[in-house]
C-alpha positions in Angstrom: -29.2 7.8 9.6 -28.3 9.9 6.5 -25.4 8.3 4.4 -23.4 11.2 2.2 -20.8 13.3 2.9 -21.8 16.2 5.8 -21.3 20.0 6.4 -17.6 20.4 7.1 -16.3 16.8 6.1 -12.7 17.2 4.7 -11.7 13.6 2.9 -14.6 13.0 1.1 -13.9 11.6 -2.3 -16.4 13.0 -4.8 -15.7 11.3 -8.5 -17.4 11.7 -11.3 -17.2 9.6 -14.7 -16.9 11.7 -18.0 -19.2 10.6 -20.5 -20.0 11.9 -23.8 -23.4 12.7 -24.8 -24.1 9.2 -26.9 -22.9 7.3 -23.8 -19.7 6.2 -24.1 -16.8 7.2 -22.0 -14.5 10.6 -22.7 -11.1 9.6 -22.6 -9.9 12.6 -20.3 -6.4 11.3 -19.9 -4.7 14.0 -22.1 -6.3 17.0 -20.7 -4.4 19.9 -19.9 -7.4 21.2 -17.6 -9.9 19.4 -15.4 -12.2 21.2 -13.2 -15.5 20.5 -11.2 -17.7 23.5 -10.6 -19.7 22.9 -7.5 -23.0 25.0 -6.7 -23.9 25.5 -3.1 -27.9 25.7 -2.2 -26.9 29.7 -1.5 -26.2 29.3 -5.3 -22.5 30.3 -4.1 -19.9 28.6 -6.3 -16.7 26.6 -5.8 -14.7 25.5 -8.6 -11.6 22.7 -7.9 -9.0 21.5 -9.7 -9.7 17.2 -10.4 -7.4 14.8 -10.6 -7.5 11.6 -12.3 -9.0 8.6 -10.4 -6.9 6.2 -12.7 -5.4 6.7 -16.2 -8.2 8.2 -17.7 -9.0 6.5 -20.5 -11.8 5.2 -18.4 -13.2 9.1 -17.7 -13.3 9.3 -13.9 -12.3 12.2 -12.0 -12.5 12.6 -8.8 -11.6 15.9 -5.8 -11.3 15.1 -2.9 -12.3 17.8 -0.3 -9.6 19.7 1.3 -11.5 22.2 3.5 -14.5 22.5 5.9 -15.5 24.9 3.6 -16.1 23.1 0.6 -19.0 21.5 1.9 -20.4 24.5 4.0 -24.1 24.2 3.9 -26.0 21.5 4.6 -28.7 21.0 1.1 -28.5 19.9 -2.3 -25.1 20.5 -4.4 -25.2 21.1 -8.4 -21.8 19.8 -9.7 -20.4 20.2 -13.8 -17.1 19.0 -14.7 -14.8 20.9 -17.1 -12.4 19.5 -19.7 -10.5 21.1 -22.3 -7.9 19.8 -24.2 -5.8 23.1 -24.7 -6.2 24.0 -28.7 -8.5 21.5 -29.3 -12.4 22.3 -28.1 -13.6 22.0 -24.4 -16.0 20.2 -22.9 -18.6 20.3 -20.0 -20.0 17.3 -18.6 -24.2 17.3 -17.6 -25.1 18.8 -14.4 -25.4 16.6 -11.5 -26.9 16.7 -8.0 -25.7 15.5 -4.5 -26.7 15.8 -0.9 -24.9 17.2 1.8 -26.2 16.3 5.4 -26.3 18.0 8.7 -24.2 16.7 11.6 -26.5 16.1 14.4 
């Protein structure tokens, strides 16, 4: 039994915490933009608005799937958040990977 979100789930949290490259957490909670970019294993792309998982101060984001779509193939995902602040310079998170499993 595969644990994970599937092809087609709608629901599925996927959060992320921002952290800069020393470490430490990126205080996101002033943002004016946070996006995830999620790559498909057809390298098709799907970028999402995140929202906050609490204030944060503590970095995690989170998007929570809204359409069978978003998780249409069944493989490995490549994810990268985006932050930007407005005026003040942007930021993109390191690349990550998840799996997304068939429904048998």
């Amino acid at each position: 039994m595969s644990s994970g979100p599937h092809v087609g789930d709608v629901g599925t949290v996927l959060k992320y915490q921002c952290l800069k490259q020393d470490g430490n957490v990126l205080d996101v909670s002033t943002a004016s933009t946070i996006q995830i970019t999620f790559v498909r294993p057809d390298k098709s792309r799907l970028t999402v608005n995140a929202s906050l998982v609490t204030n944060g101060q503590d970095g995690w984001v989170q998007y929570v799937t809204q359409s069978a779509s978003d998780l249409s193939l069944t493989g490995i995902y490549t994810w990268q958040v985006y932050v930007s602040w407005g005026a003040t310079p942007s930021w993109h998170s390191d690349k990550g990977t998840f799996q997304v499993w068939p429904n048998e």
